[in-house]
VMD Tcl script that draws the C-alpha trace (Angstrom):
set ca {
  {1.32 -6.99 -101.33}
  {2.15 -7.95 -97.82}
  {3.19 -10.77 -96.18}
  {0.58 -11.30 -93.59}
  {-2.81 -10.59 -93.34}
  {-3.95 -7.98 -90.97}
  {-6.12 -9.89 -89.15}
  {-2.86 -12.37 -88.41}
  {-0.76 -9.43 -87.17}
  {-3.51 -7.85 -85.54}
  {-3.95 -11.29 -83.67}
  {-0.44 -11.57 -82.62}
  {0.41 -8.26 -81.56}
  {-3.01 -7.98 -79.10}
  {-1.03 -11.01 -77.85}
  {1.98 -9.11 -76.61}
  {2.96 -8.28 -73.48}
  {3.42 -4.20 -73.13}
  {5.88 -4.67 -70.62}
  {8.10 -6.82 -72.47}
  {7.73 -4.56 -75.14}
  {9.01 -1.06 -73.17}
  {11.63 -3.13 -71.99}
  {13.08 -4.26 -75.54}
  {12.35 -0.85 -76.08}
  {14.29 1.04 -73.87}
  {17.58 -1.84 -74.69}
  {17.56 -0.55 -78.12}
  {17.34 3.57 -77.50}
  {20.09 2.07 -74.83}
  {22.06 0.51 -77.10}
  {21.32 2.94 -80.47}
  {21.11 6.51 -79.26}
  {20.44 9.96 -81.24}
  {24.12 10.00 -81.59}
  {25.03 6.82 -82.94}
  {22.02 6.89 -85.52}
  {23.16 10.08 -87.27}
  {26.61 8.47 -87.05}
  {25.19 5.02 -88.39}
  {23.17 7.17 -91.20}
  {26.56 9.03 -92.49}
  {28.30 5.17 -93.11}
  {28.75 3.25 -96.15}
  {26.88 -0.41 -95.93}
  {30.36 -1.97 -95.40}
  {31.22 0.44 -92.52}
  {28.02 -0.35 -90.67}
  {28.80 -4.04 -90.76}
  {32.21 -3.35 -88.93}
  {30.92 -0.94 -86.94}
  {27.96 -3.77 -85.84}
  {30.85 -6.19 -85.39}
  {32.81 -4.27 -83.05}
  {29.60 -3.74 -80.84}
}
mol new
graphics top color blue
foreach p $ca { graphics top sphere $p radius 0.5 }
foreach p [lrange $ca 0 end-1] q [lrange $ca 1 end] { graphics top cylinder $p $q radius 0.2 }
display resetview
């Protein structure tokens, strides 16, 4: 069961701007890379949190 209809998230996300979008976008393959995936995959929960810390 999900949280919101479909035709609410539907709604909303016609509403967003596609620029805005590639722009958050791009921050976050900025900011988490190939590289620091696999390296984020290969922690424990407790490492991540430090590792998210230190960032």
């Amino acid at each position: 069961m999900s949280i919101f209809q479909k035709s609410v998230i539907n709604k909303h996300l016609a509403n967003l701007d596609s620029r805005q979008i590639k722009k958050a976008y791009q921050k976050f393959r900025k900011n988490y890379n190939s590289v620091k995936i696999e390296k984020i995959k290969n922690l424990k929960g407790e490492e991540i949190a430090i590792v998210e810390m230190s960032v």
